[in-house]
C-alpha positions as CSV (number, residue, x, y, z in Angstrom):
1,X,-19.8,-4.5,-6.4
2,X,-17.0,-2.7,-8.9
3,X,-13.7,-2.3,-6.6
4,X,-11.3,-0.2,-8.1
5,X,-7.5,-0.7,-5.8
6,X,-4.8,2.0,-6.4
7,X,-1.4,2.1,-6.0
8,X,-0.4,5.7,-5.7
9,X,2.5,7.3,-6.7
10,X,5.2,8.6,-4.5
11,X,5.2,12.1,-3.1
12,X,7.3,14.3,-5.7
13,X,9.6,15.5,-2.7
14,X,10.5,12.0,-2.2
15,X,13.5,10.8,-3.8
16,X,15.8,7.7,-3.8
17,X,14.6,4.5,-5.3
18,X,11.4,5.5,-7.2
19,X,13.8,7.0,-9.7
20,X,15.5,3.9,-10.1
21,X,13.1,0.7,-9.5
22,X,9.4,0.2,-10.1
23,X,7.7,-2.6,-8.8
24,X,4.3,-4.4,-9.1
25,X,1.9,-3.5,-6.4
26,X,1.6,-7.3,-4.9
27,X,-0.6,-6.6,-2.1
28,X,-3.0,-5.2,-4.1
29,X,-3.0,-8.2,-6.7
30,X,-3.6,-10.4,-3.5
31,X,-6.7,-8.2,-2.9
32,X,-8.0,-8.2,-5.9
33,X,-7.7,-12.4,-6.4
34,X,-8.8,-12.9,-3.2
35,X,-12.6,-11.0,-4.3
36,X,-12.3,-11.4,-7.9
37,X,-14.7,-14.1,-7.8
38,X,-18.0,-12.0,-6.6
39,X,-16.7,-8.7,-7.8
40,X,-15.6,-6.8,-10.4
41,X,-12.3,-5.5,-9.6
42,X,-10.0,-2.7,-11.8
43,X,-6.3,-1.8,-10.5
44,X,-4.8,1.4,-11.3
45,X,-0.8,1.7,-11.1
46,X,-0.2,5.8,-10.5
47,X,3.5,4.6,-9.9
48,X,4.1,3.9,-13.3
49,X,1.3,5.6,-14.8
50,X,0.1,8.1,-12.7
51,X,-3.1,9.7,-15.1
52,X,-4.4,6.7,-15.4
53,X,-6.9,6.7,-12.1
54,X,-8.6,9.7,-14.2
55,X,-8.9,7.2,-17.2
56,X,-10.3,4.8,-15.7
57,X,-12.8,7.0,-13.7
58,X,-14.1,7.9,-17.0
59,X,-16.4,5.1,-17.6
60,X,-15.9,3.1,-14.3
61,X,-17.7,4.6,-11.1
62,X,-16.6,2.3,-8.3
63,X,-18.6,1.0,-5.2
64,X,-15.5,0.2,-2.8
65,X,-12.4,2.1,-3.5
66,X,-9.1,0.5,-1.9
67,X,-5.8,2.5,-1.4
68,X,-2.4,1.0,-0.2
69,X,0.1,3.3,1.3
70,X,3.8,3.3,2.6
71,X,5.1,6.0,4.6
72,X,6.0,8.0,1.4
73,X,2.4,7.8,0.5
74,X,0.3,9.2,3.2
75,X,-0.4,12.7,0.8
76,X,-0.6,11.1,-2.1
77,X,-3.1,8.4,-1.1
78,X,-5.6,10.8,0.1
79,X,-5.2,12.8,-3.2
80,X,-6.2,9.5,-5.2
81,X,-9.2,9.5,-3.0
82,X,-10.1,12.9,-3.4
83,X,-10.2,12.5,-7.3
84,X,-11.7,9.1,-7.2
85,X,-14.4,10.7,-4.7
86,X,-15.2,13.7,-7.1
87,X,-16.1,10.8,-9.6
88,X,-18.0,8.3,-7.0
89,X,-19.1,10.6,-4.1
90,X,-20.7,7.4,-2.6
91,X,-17.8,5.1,-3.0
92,X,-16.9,3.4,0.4
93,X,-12.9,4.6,0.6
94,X,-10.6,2.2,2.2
95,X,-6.9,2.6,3.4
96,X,-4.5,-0.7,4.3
97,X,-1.0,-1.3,4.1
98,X,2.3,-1.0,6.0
99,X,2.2,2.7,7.0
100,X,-1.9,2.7,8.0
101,X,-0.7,-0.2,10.0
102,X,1.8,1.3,12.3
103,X,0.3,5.0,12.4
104,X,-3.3,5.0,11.4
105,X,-3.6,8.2,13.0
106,X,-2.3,9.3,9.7
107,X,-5.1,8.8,7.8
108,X,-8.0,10.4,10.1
109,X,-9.4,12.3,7.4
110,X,-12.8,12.9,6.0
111,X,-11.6,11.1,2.6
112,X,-11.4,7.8,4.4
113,X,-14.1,5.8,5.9
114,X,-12.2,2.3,7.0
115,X,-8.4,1.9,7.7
116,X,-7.4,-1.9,7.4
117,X,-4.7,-3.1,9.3
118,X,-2.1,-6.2,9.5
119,X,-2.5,-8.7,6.3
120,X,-5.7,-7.6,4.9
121,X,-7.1,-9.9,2.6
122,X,-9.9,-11.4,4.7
123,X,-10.7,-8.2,6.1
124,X,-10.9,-6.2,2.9
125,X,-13.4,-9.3,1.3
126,X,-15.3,-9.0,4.2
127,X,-15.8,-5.2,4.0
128,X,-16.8,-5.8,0.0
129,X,-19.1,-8.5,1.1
130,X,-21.0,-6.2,3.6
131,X,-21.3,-3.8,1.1
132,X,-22.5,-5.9,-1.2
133,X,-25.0,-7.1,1.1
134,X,-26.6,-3.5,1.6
135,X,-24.7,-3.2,5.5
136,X,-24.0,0.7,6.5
137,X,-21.9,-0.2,9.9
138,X,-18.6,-2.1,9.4
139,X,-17.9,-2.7,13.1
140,X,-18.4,-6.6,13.2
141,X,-15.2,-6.9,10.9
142,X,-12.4,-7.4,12.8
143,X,-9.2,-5.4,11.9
144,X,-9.9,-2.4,11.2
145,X,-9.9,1.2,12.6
146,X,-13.1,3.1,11.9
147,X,-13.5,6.9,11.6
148,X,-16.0,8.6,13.9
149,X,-15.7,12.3,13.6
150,X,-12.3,13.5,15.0
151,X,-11.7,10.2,15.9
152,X,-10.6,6.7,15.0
153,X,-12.3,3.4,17.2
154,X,-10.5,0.3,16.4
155,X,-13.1,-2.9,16.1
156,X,-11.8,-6.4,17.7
157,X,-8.3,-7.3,16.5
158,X,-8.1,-9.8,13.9
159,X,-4.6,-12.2,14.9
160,X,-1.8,-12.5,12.8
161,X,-1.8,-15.5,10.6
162,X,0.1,-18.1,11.1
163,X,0.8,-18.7,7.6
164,X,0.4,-17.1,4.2
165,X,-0.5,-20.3,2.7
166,X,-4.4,-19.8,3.3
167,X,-3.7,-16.1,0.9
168,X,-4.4,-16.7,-3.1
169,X,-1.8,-16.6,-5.7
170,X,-1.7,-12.4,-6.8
171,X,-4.0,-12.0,-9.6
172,X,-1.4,-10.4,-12.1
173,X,-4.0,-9.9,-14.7
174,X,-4.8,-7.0,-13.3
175,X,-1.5,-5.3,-14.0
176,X,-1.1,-7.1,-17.2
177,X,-1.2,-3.6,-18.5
178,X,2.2,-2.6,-16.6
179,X,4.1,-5.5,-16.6
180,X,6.5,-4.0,-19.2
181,X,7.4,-1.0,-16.9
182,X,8.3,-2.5,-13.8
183,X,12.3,-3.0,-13.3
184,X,14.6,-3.0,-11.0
185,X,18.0,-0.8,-11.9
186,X,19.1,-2.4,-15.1
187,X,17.0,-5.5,-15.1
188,X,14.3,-4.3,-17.2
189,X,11.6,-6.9,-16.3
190,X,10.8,-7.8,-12.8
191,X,8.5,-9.5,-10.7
192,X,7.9,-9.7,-7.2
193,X,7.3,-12.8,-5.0
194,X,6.6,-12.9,-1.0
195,X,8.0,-15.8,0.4
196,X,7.2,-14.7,4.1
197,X,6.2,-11.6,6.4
198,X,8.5,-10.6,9.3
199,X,11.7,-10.5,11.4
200,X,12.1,-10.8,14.8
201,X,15.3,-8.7,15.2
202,X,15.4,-6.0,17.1
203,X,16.7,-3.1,15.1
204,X,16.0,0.3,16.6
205,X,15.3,1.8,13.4
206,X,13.4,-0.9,11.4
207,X,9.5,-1.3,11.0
208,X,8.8,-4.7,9.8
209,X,9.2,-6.1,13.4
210,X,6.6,-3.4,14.8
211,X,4.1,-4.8,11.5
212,X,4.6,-8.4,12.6
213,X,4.5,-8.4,16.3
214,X,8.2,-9.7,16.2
215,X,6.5,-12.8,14.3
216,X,7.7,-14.7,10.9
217,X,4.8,-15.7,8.7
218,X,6.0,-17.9,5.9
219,X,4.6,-19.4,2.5
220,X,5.3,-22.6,1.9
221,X,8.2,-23.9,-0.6
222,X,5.4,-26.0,-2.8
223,X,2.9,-22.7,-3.2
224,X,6.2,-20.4,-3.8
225,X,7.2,-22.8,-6.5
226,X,3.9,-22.9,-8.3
227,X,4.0,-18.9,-8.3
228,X,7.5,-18.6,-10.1
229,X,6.9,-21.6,-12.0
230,X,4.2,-19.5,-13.6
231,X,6.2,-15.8,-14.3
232,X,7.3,-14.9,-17.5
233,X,9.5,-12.6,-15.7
234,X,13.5,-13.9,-15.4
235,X,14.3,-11.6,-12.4
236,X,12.5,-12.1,-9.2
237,X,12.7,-10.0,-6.3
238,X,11.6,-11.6,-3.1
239,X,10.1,-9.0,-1.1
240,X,10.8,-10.4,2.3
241,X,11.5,-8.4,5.3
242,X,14.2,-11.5,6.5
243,X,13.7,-14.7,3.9
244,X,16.8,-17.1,5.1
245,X,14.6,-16.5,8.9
246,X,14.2,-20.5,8.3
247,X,16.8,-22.0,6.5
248,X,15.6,-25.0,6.3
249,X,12.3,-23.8,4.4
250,X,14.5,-21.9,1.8
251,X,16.8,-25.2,1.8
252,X,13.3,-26.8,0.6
253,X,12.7,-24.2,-1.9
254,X,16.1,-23.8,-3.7
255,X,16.2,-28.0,-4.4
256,X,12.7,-27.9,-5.5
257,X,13.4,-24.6,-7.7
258,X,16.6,-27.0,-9.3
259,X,14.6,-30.4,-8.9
260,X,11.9,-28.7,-11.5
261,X,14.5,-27.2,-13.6
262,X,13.1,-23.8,-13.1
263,X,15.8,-20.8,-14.5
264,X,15.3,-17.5,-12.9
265,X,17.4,-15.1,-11.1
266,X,16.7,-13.5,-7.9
267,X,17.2,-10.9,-5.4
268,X,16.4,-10.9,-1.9
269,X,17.4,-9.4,2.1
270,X,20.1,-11.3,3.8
271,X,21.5,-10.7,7.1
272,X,25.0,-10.9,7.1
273,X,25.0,-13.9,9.5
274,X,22.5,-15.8,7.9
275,X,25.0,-15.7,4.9
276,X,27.9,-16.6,7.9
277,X,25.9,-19.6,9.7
278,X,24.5,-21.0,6.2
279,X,27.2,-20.7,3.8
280,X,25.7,-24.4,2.3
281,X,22.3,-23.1,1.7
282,X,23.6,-19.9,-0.5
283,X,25.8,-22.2,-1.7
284,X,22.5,-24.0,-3.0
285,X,21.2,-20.7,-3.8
286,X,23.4,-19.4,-6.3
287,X,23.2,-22.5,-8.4
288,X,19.1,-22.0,-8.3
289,X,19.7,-18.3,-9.4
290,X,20.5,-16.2,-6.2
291,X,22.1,-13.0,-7.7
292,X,22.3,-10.4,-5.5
293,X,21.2,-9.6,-1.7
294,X,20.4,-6.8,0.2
295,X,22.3,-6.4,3.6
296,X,22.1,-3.9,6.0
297,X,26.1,-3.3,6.6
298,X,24.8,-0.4,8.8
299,X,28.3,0.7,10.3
300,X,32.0,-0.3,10.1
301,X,32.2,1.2,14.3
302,X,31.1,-1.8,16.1
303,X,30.1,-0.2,19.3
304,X,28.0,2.1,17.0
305,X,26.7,-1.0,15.0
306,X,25.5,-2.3,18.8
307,X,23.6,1.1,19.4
308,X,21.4,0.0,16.8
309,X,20.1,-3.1,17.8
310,X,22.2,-5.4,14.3
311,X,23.1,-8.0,16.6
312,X,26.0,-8.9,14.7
313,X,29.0,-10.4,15.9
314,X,32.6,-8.6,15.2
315,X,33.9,-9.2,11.9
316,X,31.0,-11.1,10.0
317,X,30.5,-8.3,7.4
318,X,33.6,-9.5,6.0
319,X,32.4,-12.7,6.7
320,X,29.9,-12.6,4.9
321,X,31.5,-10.4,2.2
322,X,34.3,-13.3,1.3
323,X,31.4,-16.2,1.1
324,X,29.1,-14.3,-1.6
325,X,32.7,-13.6,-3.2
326,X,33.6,-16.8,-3.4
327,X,30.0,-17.8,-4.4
328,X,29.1,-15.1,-7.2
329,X,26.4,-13.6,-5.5
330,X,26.4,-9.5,-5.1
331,X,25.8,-7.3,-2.0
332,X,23.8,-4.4,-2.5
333,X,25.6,-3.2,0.9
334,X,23.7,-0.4,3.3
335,X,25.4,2.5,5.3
336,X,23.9,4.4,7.7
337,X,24.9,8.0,7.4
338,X,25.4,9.3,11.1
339,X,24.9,13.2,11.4
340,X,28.6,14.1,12.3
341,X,29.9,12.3,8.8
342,X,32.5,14.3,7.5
343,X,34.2,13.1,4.1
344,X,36.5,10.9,6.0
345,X,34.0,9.0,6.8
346,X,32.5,8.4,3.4
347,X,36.7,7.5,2.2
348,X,36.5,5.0,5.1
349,X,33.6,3.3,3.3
350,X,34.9,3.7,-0.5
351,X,37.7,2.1,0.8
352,X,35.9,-0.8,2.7
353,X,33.8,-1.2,-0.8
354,X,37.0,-1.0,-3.0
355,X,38.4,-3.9,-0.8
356,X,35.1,-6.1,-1.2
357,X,34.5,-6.9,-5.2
358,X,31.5,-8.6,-4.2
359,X,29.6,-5.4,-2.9
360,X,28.2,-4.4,-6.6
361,X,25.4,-1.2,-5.1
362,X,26.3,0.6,-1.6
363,X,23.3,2.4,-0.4
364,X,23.6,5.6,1.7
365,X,20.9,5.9,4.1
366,X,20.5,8.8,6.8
367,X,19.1,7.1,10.2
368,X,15.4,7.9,9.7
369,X,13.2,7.6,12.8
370,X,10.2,5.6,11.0
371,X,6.8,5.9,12.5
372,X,6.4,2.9,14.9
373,X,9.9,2.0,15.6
374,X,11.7,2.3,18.9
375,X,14.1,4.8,17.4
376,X,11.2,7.0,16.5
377,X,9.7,6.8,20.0
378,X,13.5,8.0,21.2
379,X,13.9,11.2,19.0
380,X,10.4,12.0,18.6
381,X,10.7,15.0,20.1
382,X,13.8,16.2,17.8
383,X,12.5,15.4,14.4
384,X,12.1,18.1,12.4
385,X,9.5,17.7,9.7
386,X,6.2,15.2,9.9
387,X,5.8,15.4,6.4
388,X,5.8,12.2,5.3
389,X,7.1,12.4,1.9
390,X,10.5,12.8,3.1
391,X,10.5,9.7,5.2
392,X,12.1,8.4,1.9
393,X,15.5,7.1,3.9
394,X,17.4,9.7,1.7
395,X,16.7,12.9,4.1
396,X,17.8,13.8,7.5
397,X,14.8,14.1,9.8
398,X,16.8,15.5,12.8
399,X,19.1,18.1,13.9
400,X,23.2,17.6,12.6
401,X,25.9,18.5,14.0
402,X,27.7,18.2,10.7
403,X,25.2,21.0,8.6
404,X,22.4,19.2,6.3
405,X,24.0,21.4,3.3
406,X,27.3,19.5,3.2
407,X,25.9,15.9,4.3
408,X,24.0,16.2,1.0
409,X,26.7,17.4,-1.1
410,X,28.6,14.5,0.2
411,X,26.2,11.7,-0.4
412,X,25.4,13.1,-4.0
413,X,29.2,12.4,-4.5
414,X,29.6,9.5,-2.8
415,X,26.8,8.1,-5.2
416,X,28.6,9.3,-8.2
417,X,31.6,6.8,-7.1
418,X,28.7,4.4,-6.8
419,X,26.7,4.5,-10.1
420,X,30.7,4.4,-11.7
421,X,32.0,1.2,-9.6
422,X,28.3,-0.7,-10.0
423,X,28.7,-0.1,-14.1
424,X,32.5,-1.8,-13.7
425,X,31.8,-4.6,-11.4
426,X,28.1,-5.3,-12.9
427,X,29.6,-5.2,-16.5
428,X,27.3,-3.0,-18.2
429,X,29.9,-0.9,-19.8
430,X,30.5,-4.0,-22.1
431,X,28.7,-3.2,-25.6
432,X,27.3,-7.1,-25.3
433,X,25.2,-6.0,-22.1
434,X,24.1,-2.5,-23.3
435,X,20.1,-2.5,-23.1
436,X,18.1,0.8,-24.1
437,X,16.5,0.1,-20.6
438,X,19.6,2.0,-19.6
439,X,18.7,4.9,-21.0
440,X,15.6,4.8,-18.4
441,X,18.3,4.1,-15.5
442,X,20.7,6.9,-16.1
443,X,17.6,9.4,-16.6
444,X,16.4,8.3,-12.9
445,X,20.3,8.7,-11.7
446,X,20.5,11.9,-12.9
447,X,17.1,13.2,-11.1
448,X,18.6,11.8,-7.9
449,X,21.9,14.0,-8.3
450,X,19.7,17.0,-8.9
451,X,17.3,15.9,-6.1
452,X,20.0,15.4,-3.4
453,X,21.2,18.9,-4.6
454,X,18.1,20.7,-3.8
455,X,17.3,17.9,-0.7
456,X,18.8,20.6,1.8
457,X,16.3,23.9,0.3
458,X,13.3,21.6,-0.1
459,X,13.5,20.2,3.4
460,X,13.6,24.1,5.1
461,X,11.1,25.2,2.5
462,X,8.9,22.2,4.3
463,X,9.5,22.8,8.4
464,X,8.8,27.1,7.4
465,X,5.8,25.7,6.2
466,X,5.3,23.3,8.8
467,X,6.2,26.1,11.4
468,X,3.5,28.8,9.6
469,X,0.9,26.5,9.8
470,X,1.3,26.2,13.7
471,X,1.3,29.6,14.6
């Protein structure tokens, strides 16, 4: 069978981080090792190169076409298909992923025949097997959600695993052609690792926990060390939704990483009191190369920080905050930007961030009720547009009190003082740092500032639209 995966690109009303970061699509390089064996399999990248699925439709007419899709991606995923279907108009069309996971009902559409859901590998290889095999009816493989008319039927569930250890290593061949484009800010070469699947906190707003059941599905140290031991790459980013979950697993994995004399540098999610309760283990960390961590600051109200499910006791942001100080490790530190900020509320976090050297990025993020969450099942009924492409975590999806207008004119500001501060405290003002990759960096900057300009227009433009079609 020829399998051609695609990664499409995101939606061009989205905006945010796909102007500034471009990463390999890993799932899809699981996928493809996991069949590779018994079929010929092609990967196209539309992130980074988005004319290339017309390219490669050229001279390769596939059997079994595979699509992975985040929220952002629900239009833009179908579109692939529709192109790839005008070239193969009997190609079996799958969809998998995060998004298809928590809201297949997204993709009932003619252009899609199977929906996989949960981690996919076995149930994509099973689907190219039966394909292979001559089958027509897909309903003995567990895991997915079949399209039947106006209608999806779900076949039996297929269990979480327990572990990702029985999942190959990703076969980056496939991207070998990309490998040069994907970066992350001003680290011009990046590579992603998954170390683990999961959290089992409860935050209102955040998916991963709805994906995994409230489960934690981990790789093991030995496998994880054989994967970076083999990347050219020097930056890895550990796409975990919580890695320090087990600390003594990542304890494992940062004196093996030292042990083997292995020199990378990484960047991964860390909840502020993971950093609190295992100040040792980051300790351990930044001498095997931690760099920089994502945490979800969320608030500086503590009763509001409660509303949202953080589970964080009083006063270990800055807890946290003085241990990766003292440790050299960064926080790429998140806000959530309530809809009664006014610019008072923005100074109270400038000055919070001016206080804390060790918070090099602060993200602004607009509480965005994701499909699947329990905040989404709250305000359901008050969101405002269901087009997906602004589920981006830079637009506001419900009714303000303060007006949309100003809230985007003060977080296009606010990330003005943020792109300055992150060039001081990251040191790439310094002539011995400069890299043309910034060129690259400042051009995706800039089509944020002009993006969050024209957030407020595009977003109306969208629910008129949205409100013609359901007259």
């Amino acid at each position: 069978m020829k399998v051609l995966l695609i990664n499409p690109p995101c939606g061009i009303r989205t905006i945010g981080l796909k102007n500034l970061t471009k990463i390999e699509p890993l799932n899809l390089e699981l996928l493809g090792a996991t069949i590779k064996d018994r079929h010929e399999v092609r990967l196209v990248d539309m992130e980074v190169a988005p004319k290339d699925l017309s390219r490669m439709l050229v001279d390769f007419k596939p059997d079994i076409v595979g699509v992975t899709s985040e929220v952002v991606h629900v239009e833009t995923a179908k579109q692939a298909l529709a192109v790839t279907r005008l070239s193969a108009p009997d190609c079996l069309t799958v969809v998998g992923g995060h998004h298809p996971t928590v809201c297949p009902d997204d993709f009932l559409d003619p252009l899609i025949d199977l929906i996989v859901q949960g981690e996919g590998t076995e149930s994509f290889a099973e689907i190219c097997d039966a394909r292979a095999s001559g089958a027509t009816s897909y309903s003995h493989i567990a895991g997915l959600m079949i399209r039947d008319g106006d209608r999806l039927v779900a076949t039996a569930r297929r269990p979480l695993p327990l572990t990702l250890d029985h999942q190959p290593m990703p076969d980056r061949s496939l991207t070998s052609r990309y490998r040069s484009r994907y970066y992350y800010l001003w680290e011009k070469r990046i590579a992603a690792v998954r170390s683990s699947v999961g959290c089992s906190f409860p935050c209102v707003f955040c998916s991963p926990r709805i994906y995994s059941h409230g489960g934690f599905i981990p790789r093991s140290p030995e496998l994880l060390l054989e994967e970076i031991a083999g990347l050219e790459e020097e930056f890895i980013y550990l796409c975990d939704d919580h890695a320090f979950h087990d600390p003594d697993r990542m304890l494992r994995l940062a004196d093996m990483l030292l042990s083997a004399g292995i020199k990378k540098r990484y960047f991964t999610y860390a909840r502020v009191d993971s950093i609190v309760e295992n100040r040792e283990l980051f300790a351990l960390w930044a001498r095997a190369g931690l760099q920089l961590v994502m945490s979800g600051i969320e608030s500086l109200d503590y009763e509001a920080l409660k509303r949202t499910g953080k589970r964080v006791d009083q006063g270990q942001n800055v807890e946290a905050l003085n241990i990766l100080g003292e440790l050299g490790i960064g926080m790429s530190a998140g806000f959530l930007v309530e809809d009664n900020f006014t610019r008072k509320d923005f100074a109270r976090i400038d000055n919070f961030v001016k206080q804390h050297p060790a918070i090099i990025l602060t993200e602004y993020t607009p509480l965005t009720p994701l499909p699947g969450t329990v905040l989404h099942r709250k305000v359901k009924d008050d969101i405002i547009t269901e087009d997906r492409q602004f589920y981006d975590l830079q637009h506001f999806l419900m009714s303000t009190r303060t007006s949309t207008k100003d809230l985007y004119r003060m977080m296009r500001d606010a990330y003005g003082r943020v792109v300055w501060r992150a060039f001081l405290r990251v040191g790439l003002w310094k002539p011995s740092n400069w890299s043309w990759h910034y060129v690259k960096m400042i051009r995706g900057l800039v089509r944020n500032f002009f993006a969050l300009g024209q957030a407020d227009a595009e977003m109306k433009k969208a629910v008129a639209r949205q409100d013609s079609r359901s007259l």
